[in-house]
C-alpha positions as CSV (number, residue, x, y, z in Angstrom):
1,X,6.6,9.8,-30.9
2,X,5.1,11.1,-28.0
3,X,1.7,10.8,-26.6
4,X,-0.6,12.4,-23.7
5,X,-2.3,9.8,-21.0
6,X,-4.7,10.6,-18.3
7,X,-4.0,8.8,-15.1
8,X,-6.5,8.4,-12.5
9,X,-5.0,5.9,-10.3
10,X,-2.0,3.6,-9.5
11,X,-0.2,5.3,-11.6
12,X,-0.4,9.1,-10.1
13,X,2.1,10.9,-8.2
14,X,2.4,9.0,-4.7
15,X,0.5,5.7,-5.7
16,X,2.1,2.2,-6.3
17,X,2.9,2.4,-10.1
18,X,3.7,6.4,-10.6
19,X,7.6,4.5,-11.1
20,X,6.6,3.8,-14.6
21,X,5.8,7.7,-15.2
22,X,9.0,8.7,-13.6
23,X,10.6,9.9,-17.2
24,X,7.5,11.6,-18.0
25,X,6.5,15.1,-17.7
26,X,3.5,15.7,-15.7
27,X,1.6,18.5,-17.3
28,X,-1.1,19.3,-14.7
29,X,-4.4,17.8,-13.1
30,X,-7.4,17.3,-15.0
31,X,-11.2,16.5,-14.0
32,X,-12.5,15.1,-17.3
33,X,-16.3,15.9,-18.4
34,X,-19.4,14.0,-16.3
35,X,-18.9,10.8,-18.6
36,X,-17.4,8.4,-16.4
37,X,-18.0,6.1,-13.5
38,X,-15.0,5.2,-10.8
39,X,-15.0,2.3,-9.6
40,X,-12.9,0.5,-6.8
41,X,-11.3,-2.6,-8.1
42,X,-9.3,-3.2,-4.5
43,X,-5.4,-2.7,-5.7
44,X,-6.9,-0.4,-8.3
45,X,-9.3,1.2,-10.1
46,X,-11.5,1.0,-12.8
47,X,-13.3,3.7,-15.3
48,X,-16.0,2.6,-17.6
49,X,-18.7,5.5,-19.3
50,X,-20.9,6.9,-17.0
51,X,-22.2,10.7,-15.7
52,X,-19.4,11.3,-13.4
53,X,-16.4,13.6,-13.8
54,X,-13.2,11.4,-12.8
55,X,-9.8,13.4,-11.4
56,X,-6.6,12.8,-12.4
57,X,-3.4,13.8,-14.0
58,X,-1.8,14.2,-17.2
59,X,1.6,13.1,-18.6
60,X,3.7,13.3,-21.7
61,X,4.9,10.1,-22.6
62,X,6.9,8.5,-25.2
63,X,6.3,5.2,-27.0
64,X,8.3,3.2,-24.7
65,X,6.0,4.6,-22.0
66,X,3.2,3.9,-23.7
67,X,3.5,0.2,-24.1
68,X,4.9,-0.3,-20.3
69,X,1.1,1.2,-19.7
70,X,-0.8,-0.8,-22.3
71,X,1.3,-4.3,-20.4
72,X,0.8,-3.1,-17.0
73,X,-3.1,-2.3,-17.9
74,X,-3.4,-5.6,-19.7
75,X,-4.6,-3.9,-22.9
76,X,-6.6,-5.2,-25.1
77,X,-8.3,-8.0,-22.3
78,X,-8.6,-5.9,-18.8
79,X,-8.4,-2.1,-20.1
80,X,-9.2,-1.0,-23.6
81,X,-7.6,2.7,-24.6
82,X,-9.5,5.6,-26.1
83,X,-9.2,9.3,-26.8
84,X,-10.2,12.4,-24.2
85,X,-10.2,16.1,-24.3
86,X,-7.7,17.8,-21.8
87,X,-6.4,21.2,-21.7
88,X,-3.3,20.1,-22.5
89,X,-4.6,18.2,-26.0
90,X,-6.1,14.6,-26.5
91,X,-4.6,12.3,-24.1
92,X,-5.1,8.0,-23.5
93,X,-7.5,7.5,-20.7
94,X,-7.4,3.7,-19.8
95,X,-11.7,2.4,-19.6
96,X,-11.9,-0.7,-18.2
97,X,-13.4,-3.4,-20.1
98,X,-16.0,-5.7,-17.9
99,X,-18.6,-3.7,-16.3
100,X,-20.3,-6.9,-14.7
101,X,-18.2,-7.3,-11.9
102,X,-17.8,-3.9,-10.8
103,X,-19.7,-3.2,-7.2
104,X,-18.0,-0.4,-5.3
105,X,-18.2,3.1,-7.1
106,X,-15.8,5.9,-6.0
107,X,-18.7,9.1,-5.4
108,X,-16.3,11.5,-5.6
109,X,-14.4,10.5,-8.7
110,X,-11.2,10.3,-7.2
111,X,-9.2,7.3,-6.6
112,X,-7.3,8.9,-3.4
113,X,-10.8,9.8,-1.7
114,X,-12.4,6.4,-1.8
115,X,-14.2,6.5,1.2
């Protein structure tokens, strides 16, 4: 089966983790709708529901894909999955799951413009 997932940080093109998307197709960028907050975790980020619009990029994926993502984003403890809109169809966006730690929001919704 194959699946869409919207990445918005370690794991786009250039950034530590994009290895595990190397078999995927990349099917363009996407700025999701003002319902997000990006947060800088240090290593990585984190998304939880907020009023900003987050950027990122969206892949094909398969299943084996799929749960290399769900182990690497610790799913169901760190990272919970859930649905979003994208040009391209509905596609996984990773929200992270404790909001009560998180300090350092990204303004500009984008993980690779953090200052």
């Amino acid at each position: 089966m194959q699946h869409l997932v919207f990445v918005y940080g370690t794991l786009r093109q250039g950034e530590s983790n994009h290895h595990l998307l190397e078999h995927s197709e990349l099917l363009g960028s996407h700025q999701t709708l003002p319902e997000y907050a990006l947060y800088d975790l240090g290593a990585y980020p984190a998304v939880i529901p907020g009023h900003q619009t987050i950027r990122g990029e969206v892949y094909l994926i398969d299943n084996q894909t799929l749960s290399e993502l769900d182990k690497l984003e610790d799913v169901p403890v760190e990272y919970r999955r859930e649905q979003i809109e994208t040009p391209f169809g509905l596609a996984w966006i990773y929200l992270y799951q404790d909001a009560s730690n998180l300090e350092s929001l990204i303004d500009s919704g984008d993980w690779r413009q953090k200052v």
